[in-house]
C-alpha positions in Angstrom: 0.0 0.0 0.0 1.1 3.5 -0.5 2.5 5.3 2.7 -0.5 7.7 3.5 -2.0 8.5 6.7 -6.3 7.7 7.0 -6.7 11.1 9.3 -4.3 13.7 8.2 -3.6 12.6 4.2 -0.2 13.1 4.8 1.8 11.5 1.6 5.6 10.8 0.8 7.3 13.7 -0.4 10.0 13.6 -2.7 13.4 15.6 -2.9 17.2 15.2 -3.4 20.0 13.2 -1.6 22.6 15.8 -2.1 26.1 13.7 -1.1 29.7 15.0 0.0 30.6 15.8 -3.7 26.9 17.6 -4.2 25.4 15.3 -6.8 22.0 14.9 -6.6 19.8 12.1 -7.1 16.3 11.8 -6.1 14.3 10.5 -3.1 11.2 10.2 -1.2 10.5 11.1 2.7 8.2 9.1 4.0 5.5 9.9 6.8 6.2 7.3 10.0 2.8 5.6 9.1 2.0 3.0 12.0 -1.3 0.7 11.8 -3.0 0.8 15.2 -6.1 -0.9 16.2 -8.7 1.0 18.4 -11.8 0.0 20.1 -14.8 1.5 18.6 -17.8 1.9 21.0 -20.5 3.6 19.3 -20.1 0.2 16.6 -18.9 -2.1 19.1 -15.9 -3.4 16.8 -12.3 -2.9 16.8 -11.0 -1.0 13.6 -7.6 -0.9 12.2 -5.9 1.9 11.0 -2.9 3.3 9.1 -1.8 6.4 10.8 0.9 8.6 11.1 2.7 9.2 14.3 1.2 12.4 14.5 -2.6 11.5 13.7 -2.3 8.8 16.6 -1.4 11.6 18.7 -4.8 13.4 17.4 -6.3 10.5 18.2 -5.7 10.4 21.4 -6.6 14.1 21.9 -9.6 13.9 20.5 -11.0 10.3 20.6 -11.1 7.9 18.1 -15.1 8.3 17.6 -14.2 12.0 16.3 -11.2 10.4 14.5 -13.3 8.4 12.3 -16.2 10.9 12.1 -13.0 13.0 10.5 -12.2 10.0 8.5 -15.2 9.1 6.7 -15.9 12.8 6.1 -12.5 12.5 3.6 -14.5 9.7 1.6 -12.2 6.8 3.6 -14.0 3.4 4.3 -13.6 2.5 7.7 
């Protein structure tokens, strides 16, 4: 799968590897995308998600019910 967070849409960006001679040749930074698995109450299910290290963060400053409300408004099945 490509490395993109569910909650924040965060996606690989893409720049140069400049070495000790300054030649350039290209490459990607990827976001720290972790899956985690929460506990959904208001379905009574677990879901799993792919997150960054910062989204789980949001998650756990705003709940993972808002989390997903945020999620599904983006047009992501959960």
């Amino acid at each position: 799968m490509s490395a993109h967070c569910q909650l924040t849409g965060s996606r690989p960006g893409f720049g140069n590897a400049i070495s000790h001679s300054h030649r350039r040749t290209s490459r990607r930074f990827d976001p720290n995308i972790q899956t985690k698995r929460y506990w959904l109450p208001g379905e009574a299910r677990h879901v799993r998600l792919r997150l960054s290290a910062k989204a789980i963060k949001t998650v756990d400053a705003i709940g993972v019910e808002a989390a997903v409300a945020r999620i599904r408004a983006r047009g992501v099945k959960v």
